[in-house]
N, C-alpha and C positions, 0 to 999 in steps of 0.2 A: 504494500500500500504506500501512497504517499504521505510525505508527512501532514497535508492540508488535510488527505484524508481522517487520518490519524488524529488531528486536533478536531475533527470533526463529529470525534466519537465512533466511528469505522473501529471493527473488530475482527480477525479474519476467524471463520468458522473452517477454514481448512487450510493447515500449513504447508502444502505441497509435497509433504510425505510420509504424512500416518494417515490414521485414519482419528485420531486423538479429538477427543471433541464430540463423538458420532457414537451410537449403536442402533445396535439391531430393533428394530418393535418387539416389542415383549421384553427387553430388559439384557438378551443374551449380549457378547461381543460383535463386532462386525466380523459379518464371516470371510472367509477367505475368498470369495469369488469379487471382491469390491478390493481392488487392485490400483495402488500408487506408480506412476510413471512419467518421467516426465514433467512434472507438474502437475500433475491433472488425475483425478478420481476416475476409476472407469469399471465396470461392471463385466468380468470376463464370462464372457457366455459358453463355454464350453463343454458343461455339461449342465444338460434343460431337464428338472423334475416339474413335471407337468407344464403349469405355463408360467412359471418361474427360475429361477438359476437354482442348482445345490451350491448351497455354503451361500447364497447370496440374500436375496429375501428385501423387505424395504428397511431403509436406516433413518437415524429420526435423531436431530441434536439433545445434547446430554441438557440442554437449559432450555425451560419455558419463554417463551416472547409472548407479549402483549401488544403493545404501541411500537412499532419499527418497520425499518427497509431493510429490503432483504435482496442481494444480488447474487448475483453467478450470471457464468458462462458455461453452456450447454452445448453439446454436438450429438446427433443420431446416427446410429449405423442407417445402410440404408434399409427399407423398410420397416423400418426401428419405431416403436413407441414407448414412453416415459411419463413425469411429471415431478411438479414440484408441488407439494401438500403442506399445508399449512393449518395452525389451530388444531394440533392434533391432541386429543385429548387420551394418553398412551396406560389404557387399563384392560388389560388384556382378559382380565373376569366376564367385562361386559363387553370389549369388543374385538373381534380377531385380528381386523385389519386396521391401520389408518384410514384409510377412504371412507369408513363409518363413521367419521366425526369430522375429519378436514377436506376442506374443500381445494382442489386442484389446479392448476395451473398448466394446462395439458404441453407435453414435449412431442413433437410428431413429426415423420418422413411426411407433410403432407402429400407428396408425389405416388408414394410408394404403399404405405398402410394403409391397407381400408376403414378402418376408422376416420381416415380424412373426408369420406361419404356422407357423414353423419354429421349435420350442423349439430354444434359446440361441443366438437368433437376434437377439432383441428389445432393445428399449435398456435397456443399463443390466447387460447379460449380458459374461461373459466369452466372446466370439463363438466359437461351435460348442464350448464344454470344458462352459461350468455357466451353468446359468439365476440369473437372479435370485432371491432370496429373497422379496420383494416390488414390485408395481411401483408406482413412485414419478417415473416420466418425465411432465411437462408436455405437451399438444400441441403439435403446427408452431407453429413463429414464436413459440414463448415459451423463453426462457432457463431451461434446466439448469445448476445447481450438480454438476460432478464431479470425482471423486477417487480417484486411485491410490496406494496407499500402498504399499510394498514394503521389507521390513526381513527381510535375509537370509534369503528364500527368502518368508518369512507375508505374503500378497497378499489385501491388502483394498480390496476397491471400494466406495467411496461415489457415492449419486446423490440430489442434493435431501437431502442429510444426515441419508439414512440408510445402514448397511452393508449391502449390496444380493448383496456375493460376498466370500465369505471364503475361503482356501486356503491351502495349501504347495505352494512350484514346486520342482520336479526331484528330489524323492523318488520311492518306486516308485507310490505313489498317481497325482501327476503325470504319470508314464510310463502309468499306465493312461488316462488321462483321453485323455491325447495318442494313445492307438493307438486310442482309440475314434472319432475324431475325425477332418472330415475334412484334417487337418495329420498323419496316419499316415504319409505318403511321400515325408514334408518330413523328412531326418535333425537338420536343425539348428535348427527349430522348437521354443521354448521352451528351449533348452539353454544361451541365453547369461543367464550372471550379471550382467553390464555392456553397457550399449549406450543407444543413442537412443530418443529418444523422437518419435513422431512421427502428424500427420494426415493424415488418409486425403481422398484422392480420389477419390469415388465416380461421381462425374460430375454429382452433386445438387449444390444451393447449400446450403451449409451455413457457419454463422459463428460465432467464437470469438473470445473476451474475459476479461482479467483470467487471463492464463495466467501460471502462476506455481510456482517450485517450490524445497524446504528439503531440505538434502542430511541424511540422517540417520548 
């Protein structure tokens, strides 16, 4: 980071070569399939148990967030799908997955994955709530600039530095988004105010850099 970043209150959530900071949902270590290189985080796909990696699974930072910006740099394999989840509320009694309580920030080959079919499916969308305003995602194997912004409740997405999704969480607006959606029969989906933040495993390769975030 730079230093203006730095007096800025910028914190890096990844040093470019542990995984130190980070685990697994449900509490385990990050597994071994979430592989340091280069700089850069990256999810080795080489062996697929069902439609996930073995040893890999989603990871989800060690500290709660509230009020903050949150950045990274993203790349997809091709026909690669991912995301970044946020407000994860990480209780594995009640729920298995993250995506039963945070809401998403979709990563996508939109060229290549069929999920890019499916409005607010595509990258760069708040997955299944609101489509992008415009698309601004790079193809496979090139680095996205993105960004979560969240200041008591007004949720803004940047992609490639532009604002791509704008909202209010947990008003009655919200509540309609969410019964439209298919997270209707998730109670606790989008309801928490504080929580994790975390990456998805999709069972694609996908790799992230310069993860980084300002508590507001």
């Amino acid at each position: 980071m730079t230093r203006e970043e730095k007096n800025g209150g910028w914190k890096l959530l990844f040093d470019g070569k542990t995984t130190k900071g980070w685990h697994k949902y449900g509490g385990d270590p990050v597994g071994s399939a979430w592989k340091v290189k280069d700089g850069y985080l990256y999810l080795d796909t080489t062996i697929k148990v069902d439609w996930q990696i073995k040893d890999g699974g989603d990871i989800v930072t060690d500290e709660e967030y509230e009020n903050y910006d949150f950045q990274l740099e993203w790349k997809i394999a091709k026909g690669g799908n991912s995301g970044m989840i946020f407000y994860i509320k990480e209780d594995k009694a009640k729920y298995n997955w993250p995506w039963q309580t945070g809401p998403e920030m979709q990563v996508l080959d939109n060229n290549g994955h069929p999920d890019a079919k499916i409005i607010k499916h595509r990258a760069g969308d708040l997955y299944d709530l609101i489509s992008s305003s415009k698309e601004t995602v790079k193809p496979y194997d090139e680095w996205n600039l993105a960004e979560i912004k969240c200041i008591n409740g007004k949720l803004d997405l940047y992609l490639n530095g532009e604002n791509v999704v704008s909202t209010t969480m947990w008003d009655d607006n919200w509540k309609k988004l969410v019964a439209g959606s298919k997270f209707r029969d998730m109670p606790g989906f989008g309801t928490y105010t504080k929580g994790r933040i975390g990456l998805q495993d999709h069972g694609n390769q996908v790799c992230f850099r310069n993860i980084k975030i300002r508590r507001l």
